[in-house]
C-alpha positions in Angstrom: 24.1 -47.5 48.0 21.7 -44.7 49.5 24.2 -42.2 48.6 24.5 -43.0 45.2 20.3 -43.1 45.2 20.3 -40.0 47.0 23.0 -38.2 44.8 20.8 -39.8 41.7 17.5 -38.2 43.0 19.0 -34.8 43.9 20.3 -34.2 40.6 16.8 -36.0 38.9 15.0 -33.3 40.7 17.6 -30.8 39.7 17.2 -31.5 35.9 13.3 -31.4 36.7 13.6 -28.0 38.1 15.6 -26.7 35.4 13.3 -28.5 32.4 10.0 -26.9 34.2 12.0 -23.3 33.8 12.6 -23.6 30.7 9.1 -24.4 29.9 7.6 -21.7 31.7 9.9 -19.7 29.9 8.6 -20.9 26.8 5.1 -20.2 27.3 5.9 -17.4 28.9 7.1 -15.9 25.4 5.3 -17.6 23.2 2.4 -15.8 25.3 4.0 -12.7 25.2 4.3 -12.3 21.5 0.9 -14.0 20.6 0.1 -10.6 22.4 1.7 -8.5 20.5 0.7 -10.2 17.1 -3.2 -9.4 18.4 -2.2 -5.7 19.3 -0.6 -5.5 16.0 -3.2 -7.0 13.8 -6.1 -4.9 15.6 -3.9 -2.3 14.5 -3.7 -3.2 11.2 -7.4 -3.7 11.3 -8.3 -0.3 13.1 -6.2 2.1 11.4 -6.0 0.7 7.6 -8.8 -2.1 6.6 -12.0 -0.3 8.6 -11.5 3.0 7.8 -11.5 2.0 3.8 -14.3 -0.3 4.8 -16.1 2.4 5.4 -15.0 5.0 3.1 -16.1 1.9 0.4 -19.7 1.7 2.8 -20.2 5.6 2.8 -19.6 5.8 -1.3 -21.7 2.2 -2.0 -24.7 4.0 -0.1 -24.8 7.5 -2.1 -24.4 6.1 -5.0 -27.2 3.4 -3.8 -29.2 6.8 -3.3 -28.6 8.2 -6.0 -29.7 5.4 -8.0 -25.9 4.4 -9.5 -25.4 1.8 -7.5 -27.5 -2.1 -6.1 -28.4 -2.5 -3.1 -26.4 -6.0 -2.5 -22.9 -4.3 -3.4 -24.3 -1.9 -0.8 -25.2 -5.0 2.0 -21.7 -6.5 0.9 -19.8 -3.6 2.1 -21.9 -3.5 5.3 -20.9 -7.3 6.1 -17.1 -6.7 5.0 -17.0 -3.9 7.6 -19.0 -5.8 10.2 -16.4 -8.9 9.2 -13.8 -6.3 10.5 -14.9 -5.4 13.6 -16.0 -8.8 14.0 -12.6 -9.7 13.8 -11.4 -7.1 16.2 -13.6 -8.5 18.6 -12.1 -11.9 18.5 -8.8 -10.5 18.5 -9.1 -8.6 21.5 -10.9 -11.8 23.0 -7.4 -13.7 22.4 -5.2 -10.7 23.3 -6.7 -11.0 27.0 -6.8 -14.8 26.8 -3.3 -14.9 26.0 -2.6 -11.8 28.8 -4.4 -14.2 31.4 -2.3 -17.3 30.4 0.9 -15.0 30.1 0.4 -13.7 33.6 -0.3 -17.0 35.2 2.9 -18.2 33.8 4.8 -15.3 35.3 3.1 -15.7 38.4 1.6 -12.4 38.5 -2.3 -11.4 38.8 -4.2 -8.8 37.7 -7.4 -7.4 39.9 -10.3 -6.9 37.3 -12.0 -4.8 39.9 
């Protein structure tokens, strides 16, 4: 009887072991490429939508200047291009939260100073 309970616990705590690695494994990814869809997207954002944000800002003002153009398209383009950066700011924010949570699960650490 105890070595049929012992036998049963041993491979209980084997299948245990094996489900948690799996599971860090998991996050570990998932992590991991939540990552990379930040780094692309600030990519995307940085390289593409804000410069044409801007080019749109730059031509709104002269012709604001110039008298060809309102003033509100003008404010409009200013927000869409703060929206942008706006939004680089949050995804940076969640790059690192998801870099913190990625090396937890790996077990590593990172000095921040």
């Amino acid at each position: 009887g105890n070595i049929k309970a012992a036998t049963a616990f041993s491979k209980r705590i084997h299948l245990e072991k094996e489900a948690l690695e799996q599971q860090i494994r998991s996050e570990a990814s998932t992590q991991k490429l939540m990552m990379q869809t930040w780094l692309t997207q600030n990519s995307t954002l940085r390289n593409a939508l804000l410069p044409a944000a801007r080019k749109n800002s730059k031509q709104l003002e002269e012709a604001y200047r110039r008298g060809q153009g309102s003033f509100t398209d003008l404010l409009k383009s200013k927000l869409q291009e703060l929206d942008i950066e706006s939004q680089i700011v949050a995804n940076t924010n969640a790059f690192h939260k998801a870099k913190v949570i990625y090396l937890a699960t790996i077990g590593q650490s990172q000095q921040t100073f």
